[in-house]
N, C-alpha and C positions, 0 to 999 in steps of 0.2 A: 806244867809246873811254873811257879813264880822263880822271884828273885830267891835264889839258891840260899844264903844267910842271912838266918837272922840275928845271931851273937853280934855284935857291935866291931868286935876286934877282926872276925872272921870275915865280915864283910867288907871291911877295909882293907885287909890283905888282898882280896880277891878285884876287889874292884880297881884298886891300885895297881895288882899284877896286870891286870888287862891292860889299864891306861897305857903301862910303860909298855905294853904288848904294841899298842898304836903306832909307837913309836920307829917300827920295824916295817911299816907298810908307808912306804915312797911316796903315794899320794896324799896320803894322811900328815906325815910328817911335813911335806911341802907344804901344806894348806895352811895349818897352825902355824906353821912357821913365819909364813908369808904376815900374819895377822900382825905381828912386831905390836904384844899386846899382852899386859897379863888378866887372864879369862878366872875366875874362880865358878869351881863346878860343884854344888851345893845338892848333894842327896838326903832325903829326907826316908823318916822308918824301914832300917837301921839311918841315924845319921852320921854320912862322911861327907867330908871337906877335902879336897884337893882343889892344885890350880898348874894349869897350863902358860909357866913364864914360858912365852915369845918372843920378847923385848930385846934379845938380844943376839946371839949366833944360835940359830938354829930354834928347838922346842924342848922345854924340860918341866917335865912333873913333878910335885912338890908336893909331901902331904905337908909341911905346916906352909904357914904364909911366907912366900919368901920379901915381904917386903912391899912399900909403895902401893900406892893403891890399884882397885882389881878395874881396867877399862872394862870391864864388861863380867855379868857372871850368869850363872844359868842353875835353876831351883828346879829338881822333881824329884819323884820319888823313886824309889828301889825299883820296883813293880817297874814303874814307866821305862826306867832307865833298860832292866831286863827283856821289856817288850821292845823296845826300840830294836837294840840290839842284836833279837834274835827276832827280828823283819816282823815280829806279829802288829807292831805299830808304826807310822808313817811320820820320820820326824817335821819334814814341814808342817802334819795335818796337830801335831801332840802340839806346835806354836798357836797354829790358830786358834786350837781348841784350850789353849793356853794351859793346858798338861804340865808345858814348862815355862815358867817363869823368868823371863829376860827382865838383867836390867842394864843399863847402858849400853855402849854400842856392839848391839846385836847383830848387825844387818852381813858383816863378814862373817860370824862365827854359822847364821843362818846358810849363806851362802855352800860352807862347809858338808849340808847336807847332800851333796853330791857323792861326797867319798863314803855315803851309809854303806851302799854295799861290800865294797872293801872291810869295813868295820866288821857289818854284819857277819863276813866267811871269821873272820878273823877271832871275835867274840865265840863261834860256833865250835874253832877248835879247840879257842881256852880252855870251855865247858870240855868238850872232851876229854884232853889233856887231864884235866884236875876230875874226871870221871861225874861230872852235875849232865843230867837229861836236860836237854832245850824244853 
């Protein structure tokens, strides 16, 4: 199965509940945080916008913009974003293969893909939770 939503409304719910879900896993949290950076995260069909301010105590998700410009942002789609997620995609191999789209400084947030697995348990029980098949 793909990306669980296609409603526009409902997919932003979900993807939003997940991010702020990240925020509960210790290494995940530390890692963004560390970035002292705001990252905007750009999904495309459904399109949502969120962004990860780091810039200041700690990590905090934002659906509208919270301001100042984004040091870094990261473009893909639904699909990619739900493969990654649920491990069927390899987020270093989705950069090369340029899947997702970086723009400015990328090179920490890439770093980040250390904590997939984390993600990935994390993502799996969302889906559960909210009853979506991986």
């Amino acid at each position: 199965m793909g990306f669980p939503y296609q409603d526009p409304q409902q997919a932003k719910e979900f993807v939003l509940g997940f991010a702020n879900r990240l925020r509960d896993v210790k290494e995940i949290y530390e890692g963004w945080s560390a970035l002292k950076m705001l990252v905007g995260i750009h999904i495309k069909q459904p399109d949502i916008d969120f962004w990860v301010d780091a810039r200041g105590e700690g990590m905090q998700i934002c659906e509208t913009h919270p301001g100042g410009e984004e040091d870094a942002s990261l473009t893909l789609t639904a699909e990619l974003f739900h493969k990654l997620y649920t491990g069927q995609e390899n987020a270093m191999l989705a950069f090369t293969k340029r899947l997702i789209q970086p723009k400015g400084k990328v090179s920490g947030i890439m770093q980040l893909t250390r904590t997939m697995p984390q993600a990935v348990e994390a993502y799996k029980r969302y889906l559960a939770e909210k009853g979506v098949k991986a």
